[in-house]
VMD Tcl script that builds the backbone (N, CA, C; Angstrom):
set m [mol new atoms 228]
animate dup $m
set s [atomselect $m all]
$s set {name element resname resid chain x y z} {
  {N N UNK 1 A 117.585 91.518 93.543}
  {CA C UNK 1 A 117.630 91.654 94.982}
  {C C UNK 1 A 117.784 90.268 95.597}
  {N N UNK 2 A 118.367 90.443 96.646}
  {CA C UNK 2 A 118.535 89.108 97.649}
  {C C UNK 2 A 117.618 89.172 98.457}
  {N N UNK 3 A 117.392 87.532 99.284}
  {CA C UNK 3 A 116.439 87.360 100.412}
  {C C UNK 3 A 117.097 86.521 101.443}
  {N N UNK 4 A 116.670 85.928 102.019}
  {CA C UNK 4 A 117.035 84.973 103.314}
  {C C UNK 4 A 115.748 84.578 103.918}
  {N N UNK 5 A 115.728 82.669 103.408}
  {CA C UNK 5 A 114.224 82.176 104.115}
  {C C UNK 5 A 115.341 81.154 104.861}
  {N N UNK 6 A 114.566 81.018 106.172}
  {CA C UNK 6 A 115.153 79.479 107.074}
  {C C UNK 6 A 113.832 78.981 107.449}
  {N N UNK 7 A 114.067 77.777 107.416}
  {CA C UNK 7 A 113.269 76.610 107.644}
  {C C UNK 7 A 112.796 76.940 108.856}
  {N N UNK 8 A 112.276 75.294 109.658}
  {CA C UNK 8 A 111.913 75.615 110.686}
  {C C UNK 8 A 113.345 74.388 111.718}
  {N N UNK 9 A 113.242 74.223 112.903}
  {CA C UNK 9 A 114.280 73.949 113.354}
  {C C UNK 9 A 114.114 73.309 114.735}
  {N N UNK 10 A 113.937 72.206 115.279}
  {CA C UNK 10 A 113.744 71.203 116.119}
  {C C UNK 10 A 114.985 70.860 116.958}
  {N N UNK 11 A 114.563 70.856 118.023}
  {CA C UNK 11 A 115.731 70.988 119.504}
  {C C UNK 11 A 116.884 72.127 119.300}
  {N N UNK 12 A 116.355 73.365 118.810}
  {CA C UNK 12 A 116.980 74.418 118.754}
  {C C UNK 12 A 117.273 75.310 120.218}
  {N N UNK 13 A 117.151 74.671 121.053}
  {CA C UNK 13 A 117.066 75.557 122.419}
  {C C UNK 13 A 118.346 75.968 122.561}
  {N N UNK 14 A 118.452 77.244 123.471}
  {CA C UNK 14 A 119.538 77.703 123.622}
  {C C UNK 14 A 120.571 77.464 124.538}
  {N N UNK 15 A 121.125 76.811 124.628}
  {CA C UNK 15 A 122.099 75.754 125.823}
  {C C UNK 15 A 122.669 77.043 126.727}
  {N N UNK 16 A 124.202 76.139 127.445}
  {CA C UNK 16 A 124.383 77.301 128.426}
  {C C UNK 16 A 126.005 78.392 127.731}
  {N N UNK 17 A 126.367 79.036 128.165}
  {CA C UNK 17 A 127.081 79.747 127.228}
  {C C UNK 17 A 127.659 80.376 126.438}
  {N N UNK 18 A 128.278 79.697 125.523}
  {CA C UNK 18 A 128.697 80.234 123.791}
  {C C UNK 18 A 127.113 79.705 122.813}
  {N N UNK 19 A 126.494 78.790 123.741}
  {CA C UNK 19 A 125.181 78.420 122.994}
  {C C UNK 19 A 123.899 79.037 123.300}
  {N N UNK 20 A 124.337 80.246 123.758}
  {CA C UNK 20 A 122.841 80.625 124.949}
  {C C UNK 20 A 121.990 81.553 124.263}
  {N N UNK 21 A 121.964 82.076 122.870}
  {CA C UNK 21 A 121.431 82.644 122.050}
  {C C UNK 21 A 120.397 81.318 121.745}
  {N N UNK 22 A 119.116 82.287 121.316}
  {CA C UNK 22 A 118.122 81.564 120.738}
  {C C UNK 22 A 117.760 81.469 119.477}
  {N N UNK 23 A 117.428 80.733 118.025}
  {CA C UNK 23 A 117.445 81.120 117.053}
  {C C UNK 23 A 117.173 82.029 116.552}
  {N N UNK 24 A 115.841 82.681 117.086}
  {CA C UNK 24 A 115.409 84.172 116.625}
  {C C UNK 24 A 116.902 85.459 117.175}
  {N N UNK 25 A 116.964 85.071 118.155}
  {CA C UNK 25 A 118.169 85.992 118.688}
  {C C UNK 25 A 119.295 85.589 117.399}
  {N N UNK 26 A 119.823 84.528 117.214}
  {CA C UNK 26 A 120.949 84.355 116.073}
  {C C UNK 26 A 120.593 85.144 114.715}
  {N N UNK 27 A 119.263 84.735 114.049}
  {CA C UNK 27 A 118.786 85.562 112.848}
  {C C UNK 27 A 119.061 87.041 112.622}
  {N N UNK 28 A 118.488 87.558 113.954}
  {CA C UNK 28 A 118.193 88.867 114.136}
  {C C UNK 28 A 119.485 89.349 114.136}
  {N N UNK 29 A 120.414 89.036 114.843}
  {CA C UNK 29 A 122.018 89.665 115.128}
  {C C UNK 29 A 122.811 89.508 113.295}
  {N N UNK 30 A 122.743 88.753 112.920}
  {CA C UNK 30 A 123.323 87.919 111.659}
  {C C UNK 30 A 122.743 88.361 110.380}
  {N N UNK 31 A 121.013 88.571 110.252}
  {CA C UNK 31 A 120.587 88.770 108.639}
  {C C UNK 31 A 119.793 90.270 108.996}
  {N N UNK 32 A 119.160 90.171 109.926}
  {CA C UNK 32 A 118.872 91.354 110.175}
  {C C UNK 32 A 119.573 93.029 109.551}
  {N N UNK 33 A 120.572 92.691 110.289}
  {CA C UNK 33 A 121.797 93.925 109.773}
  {C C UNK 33 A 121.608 94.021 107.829}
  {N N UNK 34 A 121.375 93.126 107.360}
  {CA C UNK 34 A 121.870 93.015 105.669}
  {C C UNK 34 A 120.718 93.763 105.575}
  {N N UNK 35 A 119.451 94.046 105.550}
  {CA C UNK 35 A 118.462 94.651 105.017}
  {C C UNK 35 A 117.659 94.324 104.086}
  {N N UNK 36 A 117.563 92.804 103.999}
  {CA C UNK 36 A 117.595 92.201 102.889}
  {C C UNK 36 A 116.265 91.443 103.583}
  {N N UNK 37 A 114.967 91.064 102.544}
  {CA C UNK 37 A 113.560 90.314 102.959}
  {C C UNK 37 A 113.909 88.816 103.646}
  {N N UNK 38 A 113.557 88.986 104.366}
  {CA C UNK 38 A 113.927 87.692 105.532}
  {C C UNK 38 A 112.932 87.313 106.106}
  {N N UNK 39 A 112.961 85.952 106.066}
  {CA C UNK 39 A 111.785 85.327 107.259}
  {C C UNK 39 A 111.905 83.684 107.303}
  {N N UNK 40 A 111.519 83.556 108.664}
  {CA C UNK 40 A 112.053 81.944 109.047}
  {C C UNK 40 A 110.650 81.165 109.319}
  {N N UNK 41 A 110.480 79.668 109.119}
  {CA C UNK 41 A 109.191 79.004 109.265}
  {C C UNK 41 A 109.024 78.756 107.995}
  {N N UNK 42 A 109.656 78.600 106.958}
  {CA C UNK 42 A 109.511 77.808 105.618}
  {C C UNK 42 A 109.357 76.587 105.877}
  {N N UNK 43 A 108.935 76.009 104.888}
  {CA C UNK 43 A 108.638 74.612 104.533}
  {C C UNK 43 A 110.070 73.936 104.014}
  {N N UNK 44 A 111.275 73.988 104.354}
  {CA C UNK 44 A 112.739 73.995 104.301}
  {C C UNK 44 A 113.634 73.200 104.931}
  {N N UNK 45 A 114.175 72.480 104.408}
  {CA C UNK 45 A 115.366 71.900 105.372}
  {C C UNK 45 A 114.967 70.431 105.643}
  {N N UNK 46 A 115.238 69.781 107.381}
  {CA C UNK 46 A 115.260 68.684 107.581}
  {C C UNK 46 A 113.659 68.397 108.310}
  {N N UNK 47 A 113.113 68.193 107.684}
  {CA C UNK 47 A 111.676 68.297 108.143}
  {C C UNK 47 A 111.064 67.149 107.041}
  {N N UNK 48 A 109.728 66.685 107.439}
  {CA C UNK 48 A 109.125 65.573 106.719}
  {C C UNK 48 A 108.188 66.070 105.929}
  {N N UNK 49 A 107.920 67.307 105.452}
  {CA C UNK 49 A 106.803 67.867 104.511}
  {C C UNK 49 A 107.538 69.259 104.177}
  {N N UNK 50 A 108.416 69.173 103.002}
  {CA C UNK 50 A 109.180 69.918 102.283}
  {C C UNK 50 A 109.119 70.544 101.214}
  {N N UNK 51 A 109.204 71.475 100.999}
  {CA C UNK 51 A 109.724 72.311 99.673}
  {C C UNK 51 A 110.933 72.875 99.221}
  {N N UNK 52 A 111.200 72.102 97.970}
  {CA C UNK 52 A 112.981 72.206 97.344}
  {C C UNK 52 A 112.747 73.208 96.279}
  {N N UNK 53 A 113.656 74.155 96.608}
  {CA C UNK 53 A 114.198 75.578 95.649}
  {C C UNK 53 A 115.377 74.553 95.355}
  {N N UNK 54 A 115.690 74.778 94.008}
  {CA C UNK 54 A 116.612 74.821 93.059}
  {C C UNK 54 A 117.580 75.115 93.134}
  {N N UNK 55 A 119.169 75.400 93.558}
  {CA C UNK 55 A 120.043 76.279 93.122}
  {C C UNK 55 A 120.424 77.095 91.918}
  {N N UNK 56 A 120.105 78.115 91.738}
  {CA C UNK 56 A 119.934 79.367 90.593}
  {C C UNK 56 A 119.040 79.177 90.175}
  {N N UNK 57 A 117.488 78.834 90.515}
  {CA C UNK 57 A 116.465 79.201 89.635}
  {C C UNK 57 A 115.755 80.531 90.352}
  {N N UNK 58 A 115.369 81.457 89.312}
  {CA C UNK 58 A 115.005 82.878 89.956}
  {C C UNK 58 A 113.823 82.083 90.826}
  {N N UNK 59 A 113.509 83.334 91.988}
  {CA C UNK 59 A 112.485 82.742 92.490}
  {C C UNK 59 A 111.878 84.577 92.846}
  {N N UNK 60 A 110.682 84.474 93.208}
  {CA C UNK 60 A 110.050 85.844 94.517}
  {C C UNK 60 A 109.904 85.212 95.760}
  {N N UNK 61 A 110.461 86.308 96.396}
  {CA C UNK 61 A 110.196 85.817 97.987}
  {C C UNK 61 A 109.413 87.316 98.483}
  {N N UNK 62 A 108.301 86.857 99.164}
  {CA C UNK 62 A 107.425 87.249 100.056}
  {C C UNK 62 A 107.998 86.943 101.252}
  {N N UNK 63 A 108.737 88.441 101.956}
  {CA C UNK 63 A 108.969 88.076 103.333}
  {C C UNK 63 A 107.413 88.394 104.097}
  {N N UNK 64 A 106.920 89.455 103.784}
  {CA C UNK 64 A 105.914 89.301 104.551}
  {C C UNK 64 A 104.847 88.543 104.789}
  {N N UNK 65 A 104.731 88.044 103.596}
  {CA C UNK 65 A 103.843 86.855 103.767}
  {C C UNK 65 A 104.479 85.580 103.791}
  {N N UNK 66 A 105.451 85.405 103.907}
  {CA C UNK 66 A 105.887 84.000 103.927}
  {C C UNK 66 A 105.461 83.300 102.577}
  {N N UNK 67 A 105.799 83.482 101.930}
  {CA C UNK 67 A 105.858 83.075 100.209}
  {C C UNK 67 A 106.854 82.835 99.435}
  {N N UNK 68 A 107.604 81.703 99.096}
  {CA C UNK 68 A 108.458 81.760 97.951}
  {C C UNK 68 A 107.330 81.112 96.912}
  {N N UNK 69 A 108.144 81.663 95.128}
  {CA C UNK 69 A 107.586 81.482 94.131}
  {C C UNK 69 A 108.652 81.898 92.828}
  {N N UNK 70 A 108.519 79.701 92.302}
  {CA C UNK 70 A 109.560 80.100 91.479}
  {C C UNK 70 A 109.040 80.695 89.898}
  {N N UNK 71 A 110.308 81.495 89.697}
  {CA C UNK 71 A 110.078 82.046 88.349}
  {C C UNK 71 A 110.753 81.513 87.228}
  {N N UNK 72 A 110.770 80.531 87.056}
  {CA C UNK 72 A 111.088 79.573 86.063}
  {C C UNK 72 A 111.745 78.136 86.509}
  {N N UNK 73 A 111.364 77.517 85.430}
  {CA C UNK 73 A 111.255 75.827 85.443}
  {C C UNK 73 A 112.882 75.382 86.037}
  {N N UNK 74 A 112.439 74.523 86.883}
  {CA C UNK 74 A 114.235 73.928 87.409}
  {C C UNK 74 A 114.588 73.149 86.929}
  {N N UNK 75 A 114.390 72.422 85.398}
  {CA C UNK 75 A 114.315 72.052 84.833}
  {C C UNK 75 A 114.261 72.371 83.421}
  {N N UNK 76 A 114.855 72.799 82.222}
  {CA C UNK 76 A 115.113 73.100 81.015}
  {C C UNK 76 A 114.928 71.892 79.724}
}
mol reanalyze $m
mol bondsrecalc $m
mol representation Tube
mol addrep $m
């Protein structure tokens, strides 16, 4: 199964416009629809106290609790 975690996201406001959606409004329109465990406020991205997932290492994601957890070493 698939998931979708997003970080968290600083001067994200919604300008005037083609920009006037708010991030939760963007998520919701965009991952929402897939049906797939989703949730935003990870420890992710461009931020100063981070947590790095791997590319292709299995992981569990806890959408409801806000949990990722990898399932094997990213490293061999």
């Amino acid at each position: 199964m698939r998931g979708f975690v997003f970080g968290s996201c600083s001067e994200c406001q919604p300008g005037e416009g083609y920009g006037s959606l708010t991030l939760e409004e963007v998520l919701d329109e965009h991952v929402k629809p897939l049906g797939i465990p989703a949730y935003e406020g990870a420890m992710l991205g461009h931020q100063d106290q981070q947590f790095t997932v791997p590319v292709g290492v299995e992981v569990e994601l806890d959408a409801a609790a806000g949990t990722i957890q990898m399932l094997e070493p990213a490293v061999l």
